[in-house]
Backbone bond lengths (Angstrom), bond angles and torsions (degrees), N, CA, C in turn:
res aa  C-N    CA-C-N  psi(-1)  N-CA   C-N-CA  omega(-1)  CA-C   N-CA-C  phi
1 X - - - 1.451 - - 1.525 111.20 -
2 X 1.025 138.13 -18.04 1.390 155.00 -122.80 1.461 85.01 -125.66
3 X 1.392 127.23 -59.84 1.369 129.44 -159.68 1.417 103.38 -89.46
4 X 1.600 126.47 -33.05 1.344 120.96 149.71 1.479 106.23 -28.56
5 X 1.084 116.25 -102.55 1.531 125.08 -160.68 1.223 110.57 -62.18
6 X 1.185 160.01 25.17 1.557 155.67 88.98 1.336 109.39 -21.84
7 X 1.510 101.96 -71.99 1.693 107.58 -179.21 1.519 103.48 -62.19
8 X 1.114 165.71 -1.64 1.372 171.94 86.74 1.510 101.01 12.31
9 X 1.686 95.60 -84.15 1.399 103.56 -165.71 1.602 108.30 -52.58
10 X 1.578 111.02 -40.86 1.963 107.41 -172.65 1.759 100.45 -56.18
11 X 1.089 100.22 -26.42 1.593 97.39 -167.54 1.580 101.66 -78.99
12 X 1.226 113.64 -24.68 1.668 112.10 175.84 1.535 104.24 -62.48
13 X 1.040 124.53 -64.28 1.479 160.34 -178.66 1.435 114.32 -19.08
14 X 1.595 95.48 -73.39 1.016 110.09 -142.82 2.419 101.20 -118.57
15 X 1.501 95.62 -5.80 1.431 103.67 177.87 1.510 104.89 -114.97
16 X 1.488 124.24 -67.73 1.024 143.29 -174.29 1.709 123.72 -58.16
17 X 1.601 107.30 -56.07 1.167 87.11 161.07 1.745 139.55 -74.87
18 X 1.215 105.03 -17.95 1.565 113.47 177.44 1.329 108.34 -39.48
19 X 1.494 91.62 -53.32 2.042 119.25 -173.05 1.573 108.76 -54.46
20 X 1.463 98.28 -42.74 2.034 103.27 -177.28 2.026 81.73 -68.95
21 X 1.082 144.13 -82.49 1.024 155.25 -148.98 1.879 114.46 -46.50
22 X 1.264 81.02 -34.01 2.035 90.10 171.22 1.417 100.91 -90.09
23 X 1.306 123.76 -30.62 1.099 116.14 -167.01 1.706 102.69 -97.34
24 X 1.121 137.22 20.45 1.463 138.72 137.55 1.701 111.05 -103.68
25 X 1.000 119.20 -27.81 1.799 97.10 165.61 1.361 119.95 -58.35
26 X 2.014 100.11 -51.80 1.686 92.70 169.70 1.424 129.54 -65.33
27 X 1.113 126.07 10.67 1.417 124.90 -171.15 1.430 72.40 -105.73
28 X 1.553 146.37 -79.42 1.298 144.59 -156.99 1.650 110.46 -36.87
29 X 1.386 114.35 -64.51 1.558 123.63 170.25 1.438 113.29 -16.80
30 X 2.139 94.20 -75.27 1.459 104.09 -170.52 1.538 112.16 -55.53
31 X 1.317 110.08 -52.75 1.839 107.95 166.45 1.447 112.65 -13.29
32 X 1.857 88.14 -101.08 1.761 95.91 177.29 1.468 139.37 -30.82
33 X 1.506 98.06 -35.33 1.845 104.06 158.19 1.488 99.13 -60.44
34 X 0.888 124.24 -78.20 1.750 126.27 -156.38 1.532 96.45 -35.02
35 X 0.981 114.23 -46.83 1.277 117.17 -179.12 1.396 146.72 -22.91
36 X 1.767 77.68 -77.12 1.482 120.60 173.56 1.295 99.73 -79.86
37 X 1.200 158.15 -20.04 1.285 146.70 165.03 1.879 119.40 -79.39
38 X 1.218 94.86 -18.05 1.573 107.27 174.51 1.449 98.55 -72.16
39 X 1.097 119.39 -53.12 1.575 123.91 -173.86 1.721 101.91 -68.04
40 X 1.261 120.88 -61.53 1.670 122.03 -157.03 1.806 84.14 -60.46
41 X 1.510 123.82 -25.49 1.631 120.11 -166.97 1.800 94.92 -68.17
42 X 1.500 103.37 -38.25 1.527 112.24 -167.36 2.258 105.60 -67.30
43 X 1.217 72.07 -47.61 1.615 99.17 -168.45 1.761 95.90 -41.55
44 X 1.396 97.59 -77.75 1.588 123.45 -172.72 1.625 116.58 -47.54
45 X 1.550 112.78 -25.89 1.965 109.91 169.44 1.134 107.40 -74.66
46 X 2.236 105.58 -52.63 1.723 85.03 -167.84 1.363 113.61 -69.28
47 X 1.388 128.35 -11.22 1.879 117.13 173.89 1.117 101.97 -97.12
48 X 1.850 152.18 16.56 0.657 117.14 162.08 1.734 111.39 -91.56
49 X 1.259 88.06 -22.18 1.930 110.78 176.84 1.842 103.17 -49.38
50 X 1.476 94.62 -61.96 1.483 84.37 174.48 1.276 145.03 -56.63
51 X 1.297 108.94 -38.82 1.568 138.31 -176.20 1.939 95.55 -64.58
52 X 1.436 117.03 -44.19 1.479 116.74 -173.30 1.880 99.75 -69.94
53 X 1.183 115.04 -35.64 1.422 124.88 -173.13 1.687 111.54 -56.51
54 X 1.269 92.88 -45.97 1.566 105.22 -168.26 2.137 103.73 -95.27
55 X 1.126 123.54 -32.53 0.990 149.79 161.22 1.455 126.91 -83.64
56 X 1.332 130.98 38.93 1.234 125.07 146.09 1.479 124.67 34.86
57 X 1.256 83.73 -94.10 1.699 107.94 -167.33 1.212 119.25 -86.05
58 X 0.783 120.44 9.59 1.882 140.20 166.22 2.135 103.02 -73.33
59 X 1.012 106.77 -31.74 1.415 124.78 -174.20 1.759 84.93 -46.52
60 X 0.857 119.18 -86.61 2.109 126.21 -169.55 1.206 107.71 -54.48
61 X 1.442 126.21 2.75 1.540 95.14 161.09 1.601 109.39 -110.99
């Protein structure tokens, strides 16, 4: 019984949590992207708005 639950616990240890542990960085990553792309989405109209205002001819490419 003893060596059951050793081998239990290594398997907690050493499989399972790694997995919880990758699997909160990648949740963090994808977050912070979402993020940062909400903003660069925000960022990128109002300068692109401006840049066409002052820049004309920028419109055709």
């Amino acid at each position: 019984m003893e060596t059951f639950l050793t081998v239990l616990m290594a398997l907690g240890i050493y499989v399972v949590l790694p997995l919880i542990v990758a699997a909160m960085v990648c949740g963090a990553v994808v977050w912070r992207a979402k993020l940062r792309a909400g903003r660069t989405e925000e960022a990128t109209t109002g300068t692109e708005v401006e840049e066409l205002v002052h820049h004309p001819a920028k419109i055709q490419q």
